[in-house]
C-alpha positions as CSV (number, residue, x, y, z in Angstrom):
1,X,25.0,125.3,212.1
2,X,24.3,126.4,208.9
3,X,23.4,129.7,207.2
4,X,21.2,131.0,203.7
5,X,22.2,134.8,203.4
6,X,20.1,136.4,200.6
7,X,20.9,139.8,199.1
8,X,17.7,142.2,199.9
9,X,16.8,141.9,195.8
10,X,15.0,138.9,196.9
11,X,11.9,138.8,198.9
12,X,11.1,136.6,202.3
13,X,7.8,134.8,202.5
14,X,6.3,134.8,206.3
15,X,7.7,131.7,207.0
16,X,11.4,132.8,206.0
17,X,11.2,135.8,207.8
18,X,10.6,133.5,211.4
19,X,13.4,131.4,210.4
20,X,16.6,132.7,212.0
21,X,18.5,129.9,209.6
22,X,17.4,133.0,206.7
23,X,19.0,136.2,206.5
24,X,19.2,139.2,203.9
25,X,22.4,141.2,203.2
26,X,21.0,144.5,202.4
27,X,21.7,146.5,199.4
28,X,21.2,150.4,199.5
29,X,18.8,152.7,197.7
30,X,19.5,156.0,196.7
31,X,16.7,158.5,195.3
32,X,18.5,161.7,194.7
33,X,20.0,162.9,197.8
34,X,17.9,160.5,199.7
35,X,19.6,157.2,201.1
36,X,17.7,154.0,202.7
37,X,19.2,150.8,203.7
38,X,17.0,148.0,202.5
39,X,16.3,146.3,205.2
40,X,13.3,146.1,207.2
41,X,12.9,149.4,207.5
42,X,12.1,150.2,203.9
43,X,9.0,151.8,203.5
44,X,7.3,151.2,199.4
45,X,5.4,153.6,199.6
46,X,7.6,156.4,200.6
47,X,10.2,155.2,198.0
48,X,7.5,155.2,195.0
49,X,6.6,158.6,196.1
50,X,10.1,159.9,196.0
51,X,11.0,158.0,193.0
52,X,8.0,159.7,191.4
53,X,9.1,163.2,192.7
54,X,12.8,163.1,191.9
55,X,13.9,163.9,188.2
56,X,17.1,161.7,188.5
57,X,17.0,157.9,187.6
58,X,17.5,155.7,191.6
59,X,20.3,153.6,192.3
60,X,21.1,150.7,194.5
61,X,24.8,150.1,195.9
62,X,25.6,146.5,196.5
63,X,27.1,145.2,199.9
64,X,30.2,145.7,201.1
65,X,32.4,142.2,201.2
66,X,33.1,143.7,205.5
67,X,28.9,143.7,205.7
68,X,29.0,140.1,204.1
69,X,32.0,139.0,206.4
70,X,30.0,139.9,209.3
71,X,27.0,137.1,208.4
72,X,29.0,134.4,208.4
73,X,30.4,134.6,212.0
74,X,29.5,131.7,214.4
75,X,28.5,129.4,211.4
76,X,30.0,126.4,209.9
77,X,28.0,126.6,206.6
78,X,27.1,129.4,204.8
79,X,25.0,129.4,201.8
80,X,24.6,132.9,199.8
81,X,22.2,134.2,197.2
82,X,22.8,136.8,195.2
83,X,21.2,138.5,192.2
84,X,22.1,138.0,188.8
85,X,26.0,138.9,188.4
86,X,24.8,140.9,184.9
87,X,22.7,142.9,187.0
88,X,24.4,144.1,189.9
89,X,27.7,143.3,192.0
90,X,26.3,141.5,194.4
91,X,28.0,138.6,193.5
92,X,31.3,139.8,193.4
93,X,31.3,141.4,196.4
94,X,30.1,138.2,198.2
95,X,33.0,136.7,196.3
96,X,35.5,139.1,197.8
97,X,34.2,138.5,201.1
98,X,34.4,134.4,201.3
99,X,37.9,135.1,199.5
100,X,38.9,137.1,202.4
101,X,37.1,135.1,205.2
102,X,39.1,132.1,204.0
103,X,41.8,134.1,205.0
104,X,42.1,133.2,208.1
105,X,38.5,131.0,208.8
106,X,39.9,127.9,206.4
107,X,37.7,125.6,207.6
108,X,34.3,127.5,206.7
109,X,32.3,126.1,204.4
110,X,30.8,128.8,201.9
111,X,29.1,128.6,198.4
112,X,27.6,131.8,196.4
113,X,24.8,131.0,194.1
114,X,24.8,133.4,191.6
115,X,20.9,133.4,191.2
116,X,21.1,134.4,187.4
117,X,17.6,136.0,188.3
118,X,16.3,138.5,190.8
119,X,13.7,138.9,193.0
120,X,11.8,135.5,193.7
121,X,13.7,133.4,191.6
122,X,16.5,134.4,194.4
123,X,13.9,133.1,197.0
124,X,13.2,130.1,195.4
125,X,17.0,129.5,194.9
126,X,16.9,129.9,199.1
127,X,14.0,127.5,199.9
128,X,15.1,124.7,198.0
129,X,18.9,125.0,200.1
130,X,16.5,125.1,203.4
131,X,15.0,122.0,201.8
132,X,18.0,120.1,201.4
133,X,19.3,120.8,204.5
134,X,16.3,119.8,206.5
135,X,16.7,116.6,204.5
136,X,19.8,115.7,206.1
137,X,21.8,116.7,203.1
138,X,25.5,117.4,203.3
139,X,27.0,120.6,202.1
140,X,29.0,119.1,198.8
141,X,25.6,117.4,197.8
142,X,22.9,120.6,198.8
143,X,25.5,123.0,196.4
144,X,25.1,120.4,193.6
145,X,21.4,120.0,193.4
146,X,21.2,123.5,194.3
147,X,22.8,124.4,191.4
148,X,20.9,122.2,189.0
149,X,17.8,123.2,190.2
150,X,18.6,126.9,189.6
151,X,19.5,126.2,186.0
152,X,15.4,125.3,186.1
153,X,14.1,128.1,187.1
154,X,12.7,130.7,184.7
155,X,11.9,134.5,185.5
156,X,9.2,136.6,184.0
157,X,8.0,140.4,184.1
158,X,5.9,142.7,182.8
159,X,6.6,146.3,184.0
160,X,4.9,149.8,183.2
161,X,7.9,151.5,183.2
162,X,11.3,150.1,181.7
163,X,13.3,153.3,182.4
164,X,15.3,152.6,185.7
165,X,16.1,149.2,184.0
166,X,17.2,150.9,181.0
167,X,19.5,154.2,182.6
168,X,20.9,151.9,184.6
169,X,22.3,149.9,181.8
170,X,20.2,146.6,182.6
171,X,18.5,145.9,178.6
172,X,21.6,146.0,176.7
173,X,20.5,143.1,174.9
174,X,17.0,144.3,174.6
175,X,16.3,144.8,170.5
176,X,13.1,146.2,171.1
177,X,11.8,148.8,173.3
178,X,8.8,151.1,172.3
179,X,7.6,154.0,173.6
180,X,5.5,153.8,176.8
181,X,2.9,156.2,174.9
182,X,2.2,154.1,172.6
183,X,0.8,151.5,175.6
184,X,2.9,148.6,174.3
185,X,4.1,146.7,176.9
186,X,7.0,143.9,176.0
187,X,6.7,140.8,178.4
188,X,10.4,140.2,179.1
189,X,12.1,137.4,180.8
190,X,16.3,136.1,181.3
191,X,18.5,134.1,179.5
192,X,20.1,131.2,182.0
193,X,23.0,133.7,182.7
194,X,20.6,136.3,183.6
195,X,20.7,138.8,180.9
196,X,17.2,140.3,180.3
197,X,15.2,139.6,176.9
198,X,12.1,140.4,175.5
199,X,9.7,137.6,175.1
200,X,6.8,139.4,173.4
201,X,4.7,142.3,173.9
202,X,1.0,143.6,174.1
203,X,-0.7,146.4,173.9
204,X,-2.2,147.3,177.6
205,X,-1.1,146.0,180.7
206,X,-4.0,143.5,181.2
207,X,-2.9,141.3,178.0
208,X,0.4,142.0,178.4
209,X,0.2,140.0,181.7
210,X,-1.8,137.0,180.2
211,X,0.7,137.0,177.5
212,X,3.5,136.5,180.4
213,X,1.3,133.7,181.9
214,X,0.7,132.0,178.4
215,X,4.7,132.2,178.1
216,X,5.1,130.4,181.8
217,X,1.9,127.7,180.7
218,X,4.4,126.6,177.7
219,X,7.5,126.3,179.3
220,X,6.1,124.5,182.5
221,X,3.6,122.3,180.5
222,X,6.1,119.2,180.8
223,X,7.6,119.6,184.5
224,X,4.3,120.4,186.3
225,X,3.9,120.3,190.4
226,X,6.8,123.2,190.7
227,X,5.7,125.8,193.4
228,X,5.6,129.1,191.6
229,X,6.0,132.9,193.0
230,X,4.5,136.3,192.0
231,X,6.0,139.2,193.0
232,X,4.5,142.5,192.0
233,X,5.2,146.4,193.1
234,X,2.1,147.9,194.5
235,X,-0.1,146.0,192.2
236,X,-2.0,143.3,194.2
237,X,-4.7,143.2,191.6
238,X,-2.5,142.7,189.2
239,X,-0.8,139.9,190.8
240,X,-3.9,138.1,191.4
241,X,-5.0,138.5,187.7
242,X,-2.2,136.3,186.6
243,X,-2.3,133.7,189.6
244,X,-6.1,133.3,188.3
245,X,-5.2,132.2,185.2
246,X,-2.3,130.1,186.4
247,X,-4.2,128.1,188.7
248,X,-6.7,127.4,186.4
249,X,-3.9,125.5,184.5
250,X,-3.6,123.2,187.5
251,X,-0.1,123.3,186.8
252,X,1.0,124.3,190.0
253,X,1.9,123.2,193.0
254,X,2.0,125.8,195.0
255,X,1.4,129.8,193.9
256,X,3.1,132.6,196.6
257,X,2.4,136.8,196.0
258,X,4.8,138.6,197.5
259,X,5.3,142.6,197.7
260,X,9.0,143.4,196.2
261,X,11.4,144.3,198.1
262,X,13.5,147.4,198.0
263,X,15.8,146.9,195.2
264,X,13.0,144.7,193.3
265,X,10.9,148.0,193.6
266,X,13.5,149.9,192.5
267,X,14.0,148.5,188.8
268,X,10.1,146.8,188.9
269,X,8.5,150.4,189.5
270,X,5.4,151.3,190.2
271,X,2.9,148.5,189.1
272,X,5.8,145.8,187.8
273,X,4.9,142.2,188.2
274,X,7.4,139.6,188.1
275,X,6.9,136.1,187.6
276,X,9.5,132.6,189.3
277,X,9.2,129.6,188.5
């Protein structure tokens, strides 16, 4: 029996969510003195309203490597997937756990894929492991092509607000971040180690957004039929916007919206919209 653990940064389509082969390892959210688990249980618009209302910047605490331990118990393969090690400890903390597991489990089977993304691009990293698998694939081979195939995978956003992303130390390597009064919104994106960058910028959301389309249309022009995900934060128009123009493009195999998650919420904000591919 195998396993895919994802961290709670990245979101479950329908489909994932009725697969009991899927599970999340929640991260936690903390809004001043307010504390949520994100699990299923975590409300968006609760958490946007408090965020809103609180004059301190939110954080998210990573799982615990006994939380992670506790997943992989009955299974003989265990795939996880974690968001970007420059972004959060995630990772390590999964690597603590298998290091301990090993301990006295030496048999298991376990591989962490560090997503070097966030959000969908750690869903897309999932559904192409559930792929292989149903394939027939063994575990050596499904960590290999795993692996390659997240090295293909780009990740885009456009966000209102940059300032959780930047208190939290998460755009060290951003040169260039202007004033949110000024209505210039930089369309940012990752390097393949998953440090953020800026891409461009626009003024007003609305081209800011095509811009961020344009930027996926020319690095996908030459490996069309990928399936391609939009996650946004409480901004459904928004989302559809840009999956207009991308389908028009015909590039596309497959475009999914999905609402973001806790911790995705937590550094998109209020009206972020987030682009895998």
């Amino acid at each position: 029996m195998y396993r895919i653990i994802i961290d709670s940064c990245g979101e479950f389509t329908k489909e994932m969510e009725e697969n009991p082969v899927f599970c999340h390892a929640p991260l936690s959210l903390q809004v001043g003195d307010w504390h949520q688990i994100d699990d299923e249980t975590f409300d968006q618009k609760e958490f946007l309203k408090r965020v809103a209302e609180c004059p301190s910047c939110p954080k998210s605490a990573c799982p615990s490597p006994e939380e992670y331990i506790k997943l992989f118990e009955g299974y003989d393969e265990v795939y996880i997937v974690t968001l970007s090690g420059n972004l959060s400890g995630s990772y390590n903390s999964a690597k603590t756990a298998v290091n301990m597991y090993y301990e006295t489990n030496d048999t298991a089977k376990i591989h962490i894929f560090d997503s070097c993304s966030a959000s969908i691009g750690e869903t897309l990293v999932g559904l192409k492991i559930h792929e292989l698998a149903e394939q027939g694939l063994g575990f050596e081979e499904i960590v290999v092509k795993t692996e390659e195939y997240k090295l293909s995978i780009n990740t885009y956003f456009v966000l209102d607000n940059l300032e959780t992303l930047r208190k939290n130390g998460r755009l060290s390597a951003v040169k260039a971040i202007v004033a949110s009064t000024l209505n210039i919104k930089p369309v940012m994106g990752a390097t393949d180690e998953g440090v953020i960058i800026q891409l461009s910028q626009k003024i007003g959301i609305k081209k800011a957004l095509a811009k961020m389309a344009e930027c996926v249309v020319v690095e996908k022009a030459e490996t069309p039929g990928k399936s391609l995900m939009i996650s946004h934060c409480n901004a459904p128009a928004r989302a559809d916007y840009v999956k207009d123009i991308l389908e028009k493009t015909g590039l596309f195999e497959k475009i999914t919206i999905l609402n973001t998650a806790g911790v995705s919420s937590m550094y998109a904000n209020d009206g972020g919209v987030i682009i895998a591919v």
